[in-house]
C-alpha positions in Angstrom: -7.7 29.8 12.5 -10.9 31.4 13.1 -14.1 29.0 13.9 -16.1 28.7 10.7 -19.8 30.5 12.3 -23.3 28.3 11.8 -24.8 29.0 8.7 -28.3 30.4 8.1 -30.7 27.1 8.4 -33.3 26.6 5.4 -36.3 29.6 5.6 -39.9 29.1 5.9 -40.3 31.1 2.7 -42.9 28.8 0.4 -41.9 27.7 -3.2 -43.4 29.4 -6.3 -44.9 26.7 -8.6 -42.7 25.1 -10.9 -42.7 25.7 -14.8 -39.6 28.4 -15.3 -39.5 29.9 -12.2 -35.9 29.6 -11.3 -36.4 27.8 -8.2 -36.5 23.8 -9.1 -32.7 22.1 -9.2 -32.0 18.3 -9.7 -29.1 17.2 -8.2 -27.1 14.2 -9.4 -25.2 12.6 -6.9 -25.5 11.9 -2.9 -22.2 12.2 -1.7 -20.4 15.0 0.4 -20.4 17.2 -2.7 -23.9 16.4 -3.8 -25.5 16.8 -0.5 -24.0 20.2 0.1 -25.2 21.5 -3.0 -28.4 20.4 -2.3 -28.6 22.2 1.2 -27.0 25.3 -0.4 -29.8 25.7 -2.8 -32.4 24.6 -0.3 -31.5 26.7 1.9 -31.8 29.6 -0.7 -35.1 29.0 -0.9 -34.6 26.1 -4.0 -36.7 23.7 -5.1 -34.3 20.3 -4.6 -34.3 17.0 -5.7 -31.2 14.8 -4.9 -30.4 11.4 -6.7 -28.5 8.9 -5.4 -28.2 5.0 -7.4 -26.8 4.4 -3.8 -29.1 2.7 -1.3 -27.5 5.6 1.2 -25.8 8.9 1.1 -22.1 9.6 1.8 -20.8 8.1 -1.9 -17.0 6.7 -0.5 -17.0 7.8 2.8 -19.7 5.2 4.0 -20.3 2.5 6.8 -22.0 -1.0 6.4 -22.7 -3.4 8.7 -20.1 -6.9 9.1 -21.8 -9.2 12.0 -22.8 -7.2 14.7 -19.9 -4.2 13.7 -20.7 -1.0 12.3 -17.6 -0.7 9.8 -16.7 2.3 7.4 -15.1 1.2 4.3 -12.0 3.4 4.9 -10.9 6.1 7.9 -11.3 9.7 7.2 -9.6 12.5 8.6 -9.9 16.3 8.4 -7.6 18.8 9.3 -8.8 22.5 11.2 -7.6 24.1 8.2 -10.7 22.2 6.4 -12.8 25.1 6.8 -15.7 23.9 4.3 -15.8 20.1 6.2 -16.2 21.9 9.3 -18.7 23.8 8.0 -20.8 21.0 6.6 -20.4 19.2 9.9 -21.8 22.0 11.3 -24.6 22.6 9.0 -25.8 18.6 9.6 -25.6 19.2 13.5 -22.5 16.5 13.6 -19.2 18.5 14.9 -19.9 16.8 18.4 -19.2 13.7 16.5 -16.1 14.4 15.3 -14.2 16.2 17.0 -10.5 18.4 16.5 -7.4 17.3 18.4 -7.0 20.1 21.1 -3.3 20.2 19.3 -1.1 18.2 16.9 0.0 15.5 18.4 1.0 12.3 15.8 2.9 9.4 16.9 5.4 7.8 14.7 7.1 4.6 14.7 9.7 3.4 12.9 10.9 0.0 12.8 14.4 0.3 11.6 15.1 1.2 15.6 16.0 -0.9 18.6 12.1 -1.4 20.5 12.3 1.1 22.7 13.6 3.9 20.8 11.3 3.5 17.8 8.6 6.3 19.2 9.0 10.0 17.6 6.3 12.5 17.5 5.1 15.3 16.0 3.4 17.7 17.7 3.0 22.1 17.6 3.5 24.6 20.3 1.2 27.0 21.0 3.8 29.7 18.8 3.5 31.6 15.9 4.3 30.0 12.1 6.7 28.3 11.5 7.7 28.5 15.4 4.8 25.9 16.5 6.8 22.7 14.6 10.0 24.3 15.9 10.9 21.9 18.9 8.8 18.8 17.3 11.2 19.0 14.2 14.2 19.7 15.9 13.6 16.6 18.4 12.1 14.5 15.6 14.3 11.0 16.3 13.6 9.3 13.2 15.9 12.5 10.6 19.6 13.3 11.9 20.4 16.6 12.6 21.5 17.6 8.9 18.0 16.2 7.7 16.5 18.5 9.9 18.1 21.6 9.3 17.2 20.4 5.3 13.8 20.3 6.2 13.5 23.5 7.8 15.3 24.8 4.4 12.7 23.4 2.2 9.7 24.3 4.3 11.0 27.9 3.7 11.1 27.6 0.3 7.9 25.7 0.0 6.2 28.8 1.9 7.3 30.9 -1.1 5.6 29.2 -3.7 2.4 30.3 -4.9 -0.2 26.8 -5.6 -2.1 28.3 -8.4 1.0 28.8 -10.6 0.5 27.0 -13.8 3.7 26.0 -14.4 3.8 24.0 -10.4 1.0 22.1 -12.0 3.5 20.2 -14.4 5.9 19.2 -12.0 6.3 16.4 -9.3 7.0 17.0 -5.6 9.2 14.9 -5.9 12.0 16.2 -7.9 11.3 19.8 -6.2 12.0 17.8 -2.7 15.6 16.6 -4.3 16.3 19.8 -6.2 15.8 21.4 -2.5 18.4 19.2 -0.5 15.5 16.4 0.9 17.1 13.0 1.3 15.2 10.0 0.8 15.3 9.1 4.3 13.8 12.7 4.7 11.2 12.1 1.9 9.5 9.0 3.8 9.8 9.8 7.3 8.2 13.5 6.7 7.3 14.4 3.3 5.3 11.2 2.0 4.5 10.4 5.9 1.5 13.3 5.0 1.3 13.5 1.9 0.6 9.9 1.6 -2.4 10.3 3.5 -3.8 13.4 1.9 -2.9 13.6 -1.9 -3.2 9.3 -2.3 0.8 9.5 -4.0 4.4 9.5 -3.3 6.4 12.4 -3.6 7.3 11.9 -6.5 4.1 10.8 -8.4 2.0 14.1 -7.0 1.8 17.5 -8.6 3.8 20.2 -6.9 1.4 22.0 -7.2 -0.9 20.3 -4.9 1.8 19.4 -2.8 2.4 23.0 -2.3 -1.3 23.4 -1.6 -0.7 20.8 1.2 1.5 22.0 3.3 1.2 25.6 3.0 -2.2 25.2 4.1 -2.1 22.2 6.3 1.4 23.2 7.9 2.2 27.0 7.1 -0.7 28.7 7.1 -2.2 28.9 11.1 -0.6 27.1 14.2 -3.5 24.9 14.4 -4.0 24.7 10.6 -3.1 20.6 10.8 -4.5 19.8 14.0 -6.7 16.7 13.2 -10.3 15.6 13.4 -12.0 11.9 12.8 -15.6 11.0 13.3 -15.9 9.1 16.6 -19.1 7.2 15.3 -19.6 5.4 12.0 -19.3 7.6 9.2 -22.8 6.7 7.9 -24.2 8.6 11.4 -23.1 11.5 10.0 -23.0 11.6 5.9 -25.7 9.4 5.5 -28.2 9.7 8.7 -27.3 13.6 10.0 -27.2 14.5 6.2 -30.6 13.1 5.6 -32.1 14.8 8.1 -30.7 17.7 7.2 -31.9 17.7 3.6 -35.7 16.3 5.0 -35.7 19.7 7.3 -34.5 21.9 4.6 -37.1 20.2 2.1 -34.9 18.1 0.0 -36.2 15.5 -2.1 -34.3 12.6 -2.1 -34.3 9.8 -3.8 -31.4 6.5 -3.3 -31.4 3.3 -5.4 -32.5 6.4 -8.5 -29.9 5.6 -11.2 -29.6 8.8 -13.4 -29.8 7.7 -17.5 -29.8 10.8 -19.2 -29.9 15.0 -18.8 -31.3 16.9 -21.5 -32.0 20.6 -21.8 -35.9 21.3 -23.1 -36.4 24.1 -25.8 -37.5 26.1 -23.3 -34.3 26.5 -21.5 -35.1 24.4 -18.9 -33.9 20.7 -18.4 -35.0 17.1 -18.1 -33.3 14.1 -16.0 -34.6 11.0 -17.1 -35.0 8.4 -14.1 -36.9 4.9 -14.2 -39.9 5.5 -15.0 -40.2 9.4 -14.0 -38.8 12.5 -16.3 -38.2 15.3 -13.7 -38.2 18.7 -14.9 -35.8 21.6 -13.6 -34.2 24.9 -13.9 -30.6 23.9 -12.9 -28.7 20.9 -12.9 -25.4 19.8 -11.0 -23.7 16.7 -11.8 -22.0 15.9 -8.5 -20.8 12.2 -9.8 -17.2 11.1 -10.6 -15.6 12.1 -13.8 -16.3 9.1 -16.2 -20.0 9.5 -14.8 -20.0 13.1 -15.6 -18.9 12.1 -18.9 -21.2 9.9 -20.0 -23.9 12.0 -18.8 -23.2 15.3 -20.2 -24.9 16.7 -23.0 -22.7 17.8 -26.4 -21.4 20.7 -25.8 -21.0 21.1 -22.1 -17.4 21.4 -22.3 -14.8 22.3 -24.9 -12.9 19.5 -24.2 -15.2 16.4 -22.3 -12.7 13.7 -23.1 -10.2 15.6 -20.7 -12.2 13.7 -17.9 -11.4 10.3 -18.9 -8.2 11.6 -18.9 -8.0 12.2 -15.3 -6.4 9.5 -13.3 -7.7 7.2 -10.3 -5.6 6.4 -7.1 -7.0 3.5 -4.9 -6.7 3.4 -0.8 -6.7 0.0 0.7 -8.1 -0.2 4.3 -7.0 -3.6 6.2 -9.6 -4.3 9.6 -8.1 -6.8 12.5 -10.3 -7.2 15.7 -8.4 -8.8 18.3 -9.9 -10.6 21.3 -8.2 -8.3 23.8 -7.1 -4.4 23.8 -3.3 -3.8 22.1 -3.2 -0.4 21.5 -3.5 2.5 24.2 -3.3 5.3 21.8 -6.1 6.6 19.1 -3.7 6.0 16.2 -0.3 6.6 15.5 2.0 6.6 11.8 4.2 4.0 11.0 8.0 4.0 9.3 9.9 0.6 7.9 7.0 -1.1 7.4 4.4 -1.4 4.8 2.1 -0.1 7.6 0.8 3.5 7.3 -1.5 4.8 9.8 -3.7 2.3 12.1 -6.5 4.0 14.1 -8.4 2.5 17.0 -12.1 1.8 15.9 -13.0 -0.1 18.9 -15.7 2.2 20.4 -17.0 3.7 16.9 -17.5 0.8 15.8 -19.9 -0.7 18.6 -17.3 -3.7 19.5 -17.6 -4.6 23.4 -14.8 -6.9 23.8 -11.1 -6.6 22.8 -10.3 -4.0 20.1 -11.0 -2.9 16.6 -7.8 -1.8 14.5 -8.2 0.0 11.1 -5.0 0.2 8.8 -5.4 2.6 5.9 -3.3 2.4 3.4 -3.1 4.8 0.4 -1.5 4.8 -3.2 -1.9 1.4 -2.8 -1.5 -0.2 -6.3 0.4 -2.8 -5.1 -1.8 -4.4 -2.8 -5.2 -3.5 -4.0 -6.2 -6.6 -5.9 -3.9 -8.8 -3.6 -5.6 -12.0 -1.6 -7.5 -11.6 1.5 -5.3 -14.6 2.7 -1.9 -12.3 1.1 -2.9 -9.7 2.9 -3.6 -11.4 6.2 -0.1 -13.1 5.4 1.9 -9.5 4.7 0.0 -7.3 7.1 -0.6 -9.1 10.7 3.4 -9.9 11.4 4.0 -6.4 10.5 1.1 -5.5 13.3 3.2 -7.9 15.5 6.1 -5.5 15.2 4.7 -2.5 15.7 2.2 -3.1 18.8 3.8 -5.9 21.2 0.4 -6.0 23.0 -0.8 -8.3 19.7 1.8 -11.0 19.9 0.0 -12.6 22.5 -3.8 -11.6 21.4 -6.1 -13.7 18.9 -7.6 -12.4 15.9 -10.9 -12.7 15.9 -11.4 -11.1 12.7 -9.5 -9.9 9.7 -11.0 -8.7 6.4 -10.4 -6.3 3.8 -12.5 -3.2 2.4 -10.7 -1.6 -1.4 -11.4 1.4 -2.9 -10.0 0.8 -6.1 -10.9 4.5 -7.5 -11.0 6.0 -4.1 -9.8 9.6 -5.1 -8.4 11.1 -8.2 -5.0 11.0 -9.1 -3.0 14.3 -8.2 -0.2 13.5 -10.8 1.7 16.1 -12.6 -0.8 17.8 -14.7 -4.2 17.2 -13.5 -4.8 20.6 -12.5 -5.4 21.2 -16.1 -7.9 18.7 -16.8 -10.2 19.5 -13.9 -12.9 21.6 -15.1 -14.5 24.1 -12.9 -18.2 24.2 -11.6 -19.4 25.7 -14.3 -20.6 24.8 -18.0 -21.1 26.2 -21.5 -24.2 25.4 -21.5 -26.5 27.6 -18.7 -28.4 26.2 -16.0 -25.7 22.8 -15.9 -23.1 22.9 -13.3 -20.4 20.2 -11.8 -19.1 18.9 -8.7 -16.7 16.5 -7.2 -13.9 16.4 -5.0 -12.0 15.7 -8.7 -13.1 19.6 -10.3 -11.5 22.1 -10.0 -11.2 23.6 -6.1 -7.2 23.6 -5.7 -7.7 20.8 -3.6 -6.5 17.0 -4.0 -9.5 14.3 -3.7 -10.5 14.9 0.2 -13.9 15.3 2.2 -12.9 19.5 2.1 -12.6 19.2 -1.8 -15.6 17.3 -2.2 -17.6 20.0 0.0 -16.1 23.3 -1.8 -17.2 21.5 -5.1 -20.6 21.3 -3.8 -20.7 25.3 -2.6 -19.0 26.4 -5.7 -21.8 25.0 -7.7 -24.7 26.0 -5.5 -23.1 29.4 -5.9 -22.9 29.1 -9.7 -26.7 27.7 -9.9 -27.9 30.5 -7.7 -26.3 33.2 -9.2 -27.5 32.2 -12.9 -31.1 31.5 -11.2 -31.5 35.0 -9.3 -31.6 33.8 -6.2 -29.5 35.7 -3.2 -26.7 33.9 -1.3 -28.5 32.9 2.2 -26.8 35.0 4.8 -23.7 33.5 6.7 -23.5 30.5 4.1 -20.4 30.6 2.4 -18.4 32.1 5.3 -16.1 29.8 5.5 -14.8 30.9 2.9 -13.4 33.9 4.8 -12.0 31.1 7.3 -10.0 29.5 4.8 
């Protein structure tokens, strides 16, 4: 995987007064896919202002403050394939901050064995694809020896299928893992054990078409394609602080706590955005909001078909926080099998906590639990923890609470692909963005950041303005 290169910062070049000029651009929106548009367009020598109703930038990959811990509402993770994330780390001066694995490397354990025998890993070589998960896969404790040899069966097959197909967008993974020999051991302790965590669904809920996007990508594409990143500090240091500071130097306007009512295009061509108390004027407009957002602001005639948004799904990611009074987990994070436990990450130093240790459990696609008791949850999750990590039968909890996402991401079921509209409008000078349009993508930080290039590119291309030099290179990465 080639390094994605630093992109051009924003020029001294001075702006052309306003009134039809093709260089103002109102941007709707402060989250990942907001704030790159805006430093796209700034950095083409844009005009930008940037609305958020937010108090803070990041929309739902955020931190907030719980005592004297700095939290984030849910653990994020990119992979080295994530070419446009790296990129906008790059561009906000944060990559220090969150740093790749040198190589794969994911713990696993499964309850269902004997303690002692319940740790598997997987891990890549330093070989060619599909060499690299060779001796992980064939060592991999928790499939039998037939399961493996499946799995190596249906990776082939999956390597063959082309993601942008139509017709993969109307079926589930699911079915395409059973048609291909996948047993639902195999399904849970490989197939959903990832793509859980990226598309927010089990197998069989999840477009194969995304699913195929997935793992080609993440798995078949580059030996290091999956190796995996996670900020080290709060993830308001770097989508809300870093990003600020990045849109101040490049001369962004922005505004938080600025609810959006209404956009409007003027007779002239140009458009309105109607704030408390202020109209601002501009030549270009991206919506960089969620879907039922987008809806209700988007003028008649934007798209063909605008109720198609309401028709696209929400998934919800549950993230469960324990601190304990002493340390009970040497490793950064590891997976877990026969257990309602998914992944559990150490937050201990991120978070600012001195003494004992910070766990964070996220848990995606999960409907079940995600309007469940605080005192349920304690009840169902803390015994499982027990389990998994001996060192906590004989620690306190000092703390145990609870942060939901009840619309965390968009739902990649069976036939989304053909409600997501792209960055573009009918109507000139109005473009979209969001990790939910269309980017081939399911709902992740990458998504949300190729939405926000594609329609910077869009706005720039209709307003005259040049691509700055080295911006969209990662493109060329991917």
């Amino acid at each position: 995987m080639s390094e994605a290169p630093r992109p051009a910062r924003a020029h001294a070049e001075p702006f052309a007064p306003a009134g039809g000029t093709g260089r103002d651009a109102v941007v709707v929106g402060g989250g990942l896919a907001g704030v790159t548009a805006a430093l796209a367009l700034a950095d083409a020598g844009v005009r930008v202002t940037l609305l958020e109703g937010r108090p803070r930038l990041g929309g739902l990959a955020f931190s907030f403050q719980r005592g004297e811990l700095t939290v984030d509402n849910g653990q994020h993770v990119y992979l080295r394939c994530c070419t446009a994330y790296r990129w906008f780390l790059d561009r906000i001066e944060g990559t220090a901050l969150a740093p790749l694995q040198d190589r794969l490397d994911v713990p696993v354990v499964d309850l269902a064995k004997p303690e002692g025998r319940r740790l598997g890993r997987l891990r890549r070589d330093p070989l060619p694809v599909p060499l690299h998960l060779g001796r992980s896969l064939a060592a991999y404790p928790h499939l039998s020896l037939a399961e493996r040899a499946s799995v190596g069966r249906a990776a082939l097959a999956l390597k063959g299928l082309d993601p942008t197909d139509p017709a993969l967008d109307g079926q589930d993974f699911g079915s395409w893992l059973a048609r291909h020999g996948q047993s639902a051991r195999a399904i849970e302790a490989l197939w959903d054990l990832v793509g859980v965590a990226t598309l927010n669904a089990v197998a069989g809920d999840a477009s194969l078409g995304l699913a195929a996007m997935v793992f080609k990508t993440g798995l078949l594409s580059e030996p290091g394609a999956a190796d995996i990143g996670w900020a080290h500090v709060p993830l308001g240091e770097l989508h809300d602080r870093l990003a600020r500071k990045a849109l101040d130097s490049a001369g962004v306007r922005t505004e938080v706590r600025t609810r959006v009512t209404s956009v409007s295009q003027n007779g002239n061509g140009r458009w309105s955005v109607q704030i408390p108390g202020e109209t601002i004027d501009a030549d270009a407009v991206v919506l960089a909001v969620p879907q039922r957002e987008t809806h209700d602001l988007l003028p008649a005639g934007a798209l063909d078909d605008p109720e198609r948004l309401l028709r696209i799904g929400t998934a919800p990611i549950l993230n469960v926080h324990v601190v304990y009074d002493r340390p009970v987990l040497a490793r950064p994070f590891f997976a877990a099998l026969g257990t309602p436990v998914q992944w559990v990450f150490d937050r201990t130093a991120a978070s600012g906590l001195r003494e004992g240790q910070y766990l964070a459990l996220s848990q995606s696609a999960a409907r079940d639990d995600i309007d469940a008791p605080v005192a349920d949850l304690r009840e169902r999750y803390l015994p499982e923890l027990e389990r998994l990590i001996p060192g906590t039968r004989t620690a306190r909890v000092r703390d145990f609470f609870v942060t939901r996402e009840r619309t965390a991401t968009f739902a990649p079921a069976p036939g989304v692909g053909r409600l997501r509209p792209g960055a573009r409008t009918r109507i000139p000078g109005l473009y979209l963005a969001g990790a939910w349009t269309a980017t081939g993508w399911p709902a992740t930080m990458e998504s949300a950041v190729r939405s926000g290039v594609s329609a910077a590119d869009a706005a720039l291309g209709a307003l005259g303005r040049p691509r700055p030099r080295h911006l969209f290179h990662f493109e060329e990465a991917a």
